[in-house]
C-alpha positions as CSV (number, residue, x, y, z in Angstrom):
1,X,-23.8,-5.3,-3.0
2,X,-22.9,-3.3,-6.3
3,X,-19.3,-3.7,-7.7
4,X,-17.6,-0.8,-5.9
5,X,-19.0,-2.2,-2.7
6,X,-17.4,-5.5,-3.3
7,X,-14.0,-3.2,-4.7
8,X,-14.0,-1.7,-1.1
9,X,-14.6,-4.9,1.1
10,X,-12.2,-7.2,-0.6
11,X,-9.2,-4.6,-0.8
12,X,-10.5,-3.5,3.1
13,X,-9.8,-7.2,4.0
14,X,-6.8,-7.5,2.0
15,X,-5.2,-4.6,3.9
16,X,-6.1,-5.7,7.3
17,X,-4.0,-8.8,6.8
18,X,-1.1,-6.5,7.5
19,X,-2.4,-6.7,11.1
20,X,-1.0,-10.3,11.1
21,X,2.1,-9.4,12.6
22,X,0.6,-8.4,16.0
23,X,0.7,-11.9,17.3
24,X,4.7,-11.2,17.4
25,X,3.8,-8.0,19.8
26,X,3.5,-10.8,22.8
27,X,7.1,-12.2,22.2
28,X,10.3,-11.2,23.5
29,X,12.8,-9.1,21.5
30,X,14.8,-12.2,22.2
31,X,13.1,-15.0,20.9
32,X,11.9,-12.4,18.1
33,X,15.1,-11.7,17.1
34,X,15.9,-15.8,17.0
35,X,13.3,-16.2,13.8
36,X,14.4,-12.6,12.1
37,X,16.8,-13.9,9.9
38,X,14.2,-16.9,9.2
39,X,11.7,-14.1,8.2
40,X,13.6,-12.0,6.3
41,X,15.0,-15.4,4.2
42,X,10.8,-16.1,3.9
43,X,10.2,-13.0,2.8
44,X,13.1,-12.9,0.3
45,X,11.5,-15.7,-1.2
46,X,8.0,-14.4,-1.4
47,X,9.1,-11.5,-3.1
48,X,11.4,-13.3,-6.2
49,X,8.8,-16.0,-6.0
50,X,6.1,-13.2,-6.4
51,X,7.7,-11.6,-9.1
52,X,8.8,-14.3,-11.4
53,X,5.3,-16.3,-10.6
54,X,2.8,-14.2,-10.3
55,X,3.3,-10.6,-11.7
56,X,5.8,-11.1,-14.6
57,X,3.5,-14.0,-16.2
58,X,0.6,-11.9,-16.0
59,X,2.2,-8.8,-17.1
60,X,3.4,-11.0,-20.5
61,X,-0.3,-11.5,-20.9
62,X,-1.0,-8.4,-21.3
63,X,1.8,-6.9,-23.2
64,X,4.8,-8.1,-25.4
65,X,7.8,-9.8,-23.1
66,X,10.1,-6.7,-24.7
67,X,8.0,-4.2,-23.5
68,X,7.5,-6.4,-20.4
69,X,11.2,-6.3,-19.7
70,X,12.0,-3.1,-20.5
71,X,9.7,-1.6,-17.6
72,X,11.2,-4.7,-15.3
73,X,14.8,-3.2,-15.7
74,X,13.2,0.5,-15.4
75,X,12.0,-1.1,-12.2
76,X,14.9,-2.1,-11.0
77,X,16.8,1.0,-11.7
78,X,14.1,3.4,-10.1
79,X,14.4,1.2,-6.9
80,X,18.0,1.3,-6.7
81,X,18.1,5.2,-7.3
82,X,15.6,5.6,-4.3
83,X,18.1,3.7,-2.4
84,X,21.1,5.1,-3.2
85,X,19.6,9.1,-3.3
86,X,17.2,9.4,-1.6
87,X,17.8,7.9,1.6
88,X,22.0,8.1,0.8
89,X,22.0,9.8,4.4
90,X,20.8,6.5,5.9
91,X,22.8,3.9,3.8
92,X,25.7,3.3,6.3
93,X,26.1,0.3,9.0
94,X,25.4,2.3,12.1
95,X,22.2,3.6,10.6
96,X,19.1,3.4,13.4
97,X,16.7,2.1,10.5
98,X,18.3,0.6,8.1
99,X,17.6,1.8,4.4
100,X,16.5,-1.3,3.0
101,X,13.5,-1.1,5.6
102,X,12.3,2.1,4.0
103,X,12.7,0.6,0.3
104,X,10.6,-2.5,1.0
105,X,7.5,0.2,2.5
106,X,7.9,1.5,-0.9
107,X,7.9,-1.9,-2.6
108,X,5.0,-3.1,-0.5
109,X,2.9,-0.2,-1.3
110,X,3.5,-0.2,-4.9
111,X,2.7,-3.8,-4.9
112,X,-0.5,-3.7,-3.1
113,X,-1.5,-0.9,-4.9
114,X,-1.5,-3.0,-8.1
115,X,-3.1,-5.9,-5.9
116,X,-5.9,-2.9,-5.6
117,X,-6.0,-2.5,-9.4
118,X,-6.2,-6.5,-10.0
119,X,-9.0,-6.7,-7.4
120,X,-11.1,-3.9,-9.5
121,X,-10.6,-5.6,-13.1
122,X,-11.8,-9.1,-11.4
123,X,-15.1,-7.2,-9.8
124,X,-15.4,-5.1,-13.2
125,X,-15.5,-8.6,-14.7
126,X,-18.0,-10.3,-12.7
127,X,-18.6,-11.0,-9.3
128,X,-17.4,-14.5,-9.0
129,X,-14.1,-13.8,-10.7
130,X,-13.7,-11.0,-8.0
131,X,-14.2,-13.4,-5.1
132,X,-11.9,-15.8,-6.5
133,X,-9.4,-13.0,-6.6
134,X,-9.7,-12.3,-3.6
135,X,-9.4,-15.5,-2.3
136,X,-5.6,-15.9,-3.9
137,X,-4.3,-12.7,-3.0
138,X,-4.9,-13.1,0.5
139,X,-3.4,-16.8,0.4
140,X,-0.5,-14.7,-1.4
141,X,-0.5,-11.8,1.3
142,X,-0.3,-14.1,4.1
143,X,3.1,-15.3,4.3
144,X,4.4,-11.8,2.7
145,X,3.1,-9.4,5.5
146,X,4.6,-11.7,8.0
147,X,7.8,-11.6,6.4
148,X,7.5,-7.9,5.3
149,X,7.0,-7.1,9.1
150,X,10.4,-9.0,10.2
151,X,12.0,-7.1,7.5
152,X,10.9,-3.8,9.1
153,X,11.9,-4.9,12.6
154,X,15.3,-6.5,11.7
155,X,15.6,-3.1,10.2
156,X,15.1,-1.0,13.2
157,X,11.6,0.1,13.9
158,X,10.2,-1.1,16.6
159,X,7.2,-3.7,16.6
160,X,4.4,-1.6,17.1
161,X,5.7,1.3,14.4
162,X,6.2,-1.4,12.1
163,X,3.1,-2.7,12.4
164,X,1.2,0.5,11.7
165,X,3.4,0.9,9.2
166,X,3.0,-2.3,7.3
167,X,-0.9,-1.1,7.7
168,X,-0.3,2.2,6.8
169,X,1.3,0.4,2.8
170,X,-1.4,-2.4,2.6
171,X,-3.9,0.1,2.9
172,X,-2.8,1.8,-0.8
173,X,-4.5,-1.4,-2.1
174,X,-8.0,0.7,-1.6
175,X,-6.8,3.1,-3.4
176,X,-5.4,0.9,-6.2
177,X,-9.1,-0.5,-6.0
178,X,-10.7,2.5,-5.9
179,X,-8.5,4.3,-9.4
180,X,-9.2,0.9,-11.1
181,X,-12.9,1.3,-10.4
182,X,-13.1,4.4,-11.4
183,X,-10.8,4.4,-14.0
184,X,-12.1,1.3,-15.5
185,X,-11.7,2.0,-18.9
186,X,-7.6,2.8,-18.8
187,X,-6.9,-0.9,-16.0
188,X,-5.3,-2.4,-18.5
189,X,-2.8,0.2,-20.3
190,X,-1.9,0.9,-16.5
191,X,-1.1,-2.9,-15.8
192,X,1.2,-3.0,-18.5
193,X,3.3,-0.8,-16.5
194,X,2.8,-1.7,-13.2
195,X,3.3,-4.9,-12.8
196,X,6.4,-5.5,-14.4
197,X,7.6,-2.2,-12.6
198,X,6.6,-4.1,-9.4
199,X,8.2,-7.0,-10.1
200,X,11.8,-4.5,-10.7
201,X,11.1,-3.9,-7.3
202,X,10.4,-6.9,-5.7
203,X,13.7,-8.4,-7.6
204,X,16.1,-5.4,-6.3
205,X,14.5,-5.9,-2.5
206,X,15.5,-9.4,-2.6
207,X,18.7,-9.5,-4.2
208,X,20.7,-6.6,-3.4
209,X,18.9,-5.9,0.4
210,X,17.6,-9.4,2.0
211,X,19.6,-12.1,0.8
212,X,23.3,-10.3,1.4
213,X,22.1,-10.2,5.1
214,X,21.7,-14.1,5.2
215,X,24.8,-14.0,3.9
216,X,26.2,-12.1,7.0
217,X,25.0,-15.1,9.1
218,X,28.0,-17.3,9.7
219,X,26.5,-20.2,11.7
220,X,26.3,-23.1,9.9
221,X,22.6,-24.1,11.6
222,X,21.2,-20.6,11.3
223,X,22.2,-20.8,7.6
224,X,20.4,-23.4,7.1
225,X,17.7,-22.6,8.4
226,X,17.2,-19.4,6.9
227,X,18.2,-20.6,3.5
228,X,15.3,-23.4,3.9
229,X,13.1,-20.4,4.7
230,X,13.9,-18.5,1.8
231,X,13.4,-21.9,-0.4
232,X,10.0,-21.9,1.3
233,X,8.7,-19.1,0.2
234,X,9.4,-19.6,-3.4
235,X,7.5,-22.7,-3.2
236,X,4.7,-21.6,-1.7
237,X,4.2,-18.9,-4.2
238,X,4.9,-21.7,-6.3
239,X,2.1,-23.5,-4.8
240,X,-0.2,-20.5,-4.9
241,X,0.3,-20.6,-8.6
242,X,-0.4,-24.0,-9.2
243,X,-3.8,-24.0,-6.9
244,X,-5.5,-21.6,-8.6
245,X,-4.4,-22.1,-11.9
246,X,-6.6,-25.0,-11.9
């Protein structure tokens, strides 16, 4: 295969492991709702995890912590002004979706764009690189699309819209894959600024929208449990890290 072919196939399977959240389309909205909290703590993780461990140290790689910072802030603010203006109409408790719901489809999509862009500049590089790539961002996806699909549920779509959904924002990895192929030459001015803006993101999701809902949970065994969760996935993006940095 040439390099765009492998560009395609490795951000097509990326994508599809959106589709991991079908196996909770055979439980109950009982027991499902039992683990929410659990997932939405996991994914809270992931996402600070992700963004301190993954794209901030390779953003500082690629461009001076002051710029680096700068554009996470920018991030940050841009996130919480989609939240607070765009979707104001939908910010209130009685809201059928919730808002945070609609900011993490944004969030995803952004990120997995730039995991489309990453993908290209491995391939562009050589083949092996690519593969290896490929390899950690799926390990990375994994636990994330599970968690990004109990986000969108505890937020009020239902299972089956949030799984085309979550399909619908993993998919803009292709077309991250696809601009950093063809747009080889500009990759890295363009990661400069995407992946700290990415990481804004991630870091607003988590802190002002996931973790203040653990916080509404006042049972003392359900707090536990999704605080281990959210300790969980910060370690295994920690973990992530550390395997394939070596």
């Amino acid at each position: 295969m040439n390099t765009l072919q492998w560009i395609i196939v490795a951000t097509l399977f990326v994508s599809l492991i959106s589709l991991i959240g079908i196996f909770t389309l055979s439980i109950s909205d009982r027991s499902l709702k039992k683990v929410l909290l659990v997932l939405v703590g996991f994914s809270a993780g992931s996402l600070m995890g992700g963004a301190f461990l993954h794209l901030l140290p390779e953003a500082l790689e690629t461009s001076s912590s002051g710029t680096t910072f700068n554009i996470l802030i920018l991030g940050f603010i841009l996130f919480f002004l989609l939240e607070k203006i765009l979707w104001r109409h939908c910010h209130k408790d009685n809201c059928e979706i919730h808002t945070f719901a609609y900011v993490n489809l944004f969030g995803d999509a952004a990120h997995n764009f730039v995991d489309g862009l990453i993908l290209a500049a491995a391939f562009l590089t050589n083949i092996p690189l690519g593969i290896a790539t490929t390899l950690a961002v799926a390990a990375h996806e994994i636990p994330q699309e599970i968690g990004d699909f109990g986000v969108l549920v505890y937020g009020g779509f239902g299972k089956k819209k949030a799984l085309a959904l979550n399909l619908v924002t993993a998919l803009t990895a292709m077309l991250g894959g696809f601009l950093g192929y063809f747009l080889s030459a500009y990759v890295d001015g363009m990661m400069v600024f995407l992946l700290p803006f990415a990481a804004g993101g991630f870091l607003y999701i988590a802190t002002v929208d996931l973790l203040p809902e653990l916080h509404k949970e006042t049972d003392k065994l359900k707090t536990a449990f999704s605080f281990f969760s959210f300790v969980s996935g910060i370690g295994l993006m920690w973990l992530l890290r550390f395997a394939f940095s070596h």
